[in-house]
N, C-alpha and C positions, 0 to 999 in steps of 0.2 A: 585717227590714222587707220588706213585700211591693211589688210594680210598684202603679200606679193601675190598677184596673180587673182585676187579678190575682186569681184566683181562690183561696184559700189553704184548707188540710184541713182539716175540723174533726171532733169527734166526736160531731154534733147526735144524739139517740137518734130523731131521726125518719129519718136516712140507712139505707139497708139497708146492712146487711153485707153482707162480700162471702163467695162459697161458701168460702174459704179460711179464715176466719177460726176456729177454731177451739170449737166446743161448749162448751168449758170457760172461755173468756174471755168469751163472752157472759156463760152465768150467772154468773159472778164480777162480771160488770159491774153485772148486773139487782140482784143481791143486795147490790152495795153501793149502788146507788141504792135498793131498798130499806129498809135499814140509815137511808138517810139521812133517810129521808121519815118512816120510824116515829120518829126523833128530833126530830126538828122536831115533830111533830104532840104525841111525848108533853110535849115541853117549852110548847107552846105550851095543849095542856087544863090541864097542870100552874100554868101562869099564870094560866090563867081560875080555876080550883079557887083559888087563894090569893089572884086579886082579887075575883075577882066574889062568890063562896062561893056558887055554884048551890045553888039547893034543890029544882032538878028530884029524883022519886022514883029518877030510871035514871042520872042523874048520876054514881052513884056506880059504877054498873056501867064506864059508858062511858068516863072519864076514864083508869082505869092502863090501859084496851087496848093505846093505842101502845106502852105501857111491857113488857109483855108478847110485843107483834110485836118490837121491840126484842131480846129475851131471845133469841127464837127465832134472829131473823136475826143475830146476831155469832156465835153458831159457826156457822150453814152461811156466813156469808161466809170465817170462816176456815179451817174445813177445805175450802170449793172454792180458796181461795188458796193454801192450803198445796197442794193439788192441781196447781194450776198453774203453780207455781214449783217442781214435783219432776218433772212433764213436759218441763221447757222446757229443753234444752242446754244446759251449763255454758259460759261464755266461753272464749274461748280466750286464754290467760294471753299469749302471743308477740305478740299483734296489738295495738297501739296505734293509735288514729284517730288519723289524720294531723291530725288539728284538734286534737291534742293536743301537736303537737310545737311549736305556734308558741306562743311566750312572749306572755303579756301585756302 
């Protein structure tokens, strides 16, 4: 829980990063916000396609698009993940957080 009036961290995508922040979690980031957008969109033309049954002539171009951006972005989101989890230092096995020692 935060103070009244406490300011607390978030991860708004309008905040800049900071120079620290690493090239590779960005795109990791962008790409799964992209991933996420093409599925909503394809799920959502997919809905209008099975209620509405457009009989626009380009309809039929336009609807699998998202499903296609989709296809695209699930392997680059996975191999920039897999990227970025072979960069990033293994734990160290000896260290327990001390918020680990206290019992429930």
């Amino acid at each position: 829980m935060n103070a009244l009036g406490r300011r607390m961290p978030c991860s708004s995508p309008t905040r800049r990063h900071s120079p620290t922040t690493p090239w590779i979690t960005r795109a990791v980031q962008r790409t799964g916000r992209l991933l996420c957008w093409t599925l909503a969109a394809g799920m959502t033309t997919a809905a209008l396609d099975l209620a509405l049954a457009p009989r626009a002539p380009w309809w039929s171009c336009v609807w699998p698009l998202p499903w296609y951006l989709t296809s695209l972005a699930v392997p680059a989101w996975a191999m920039l993940r897999a990227r970025e989890k072979a960069i990033q230092p293994p734990p160290e096995e000896d260290t327990i957080p001390e918020d680990w020692d206290r019992a429930a």
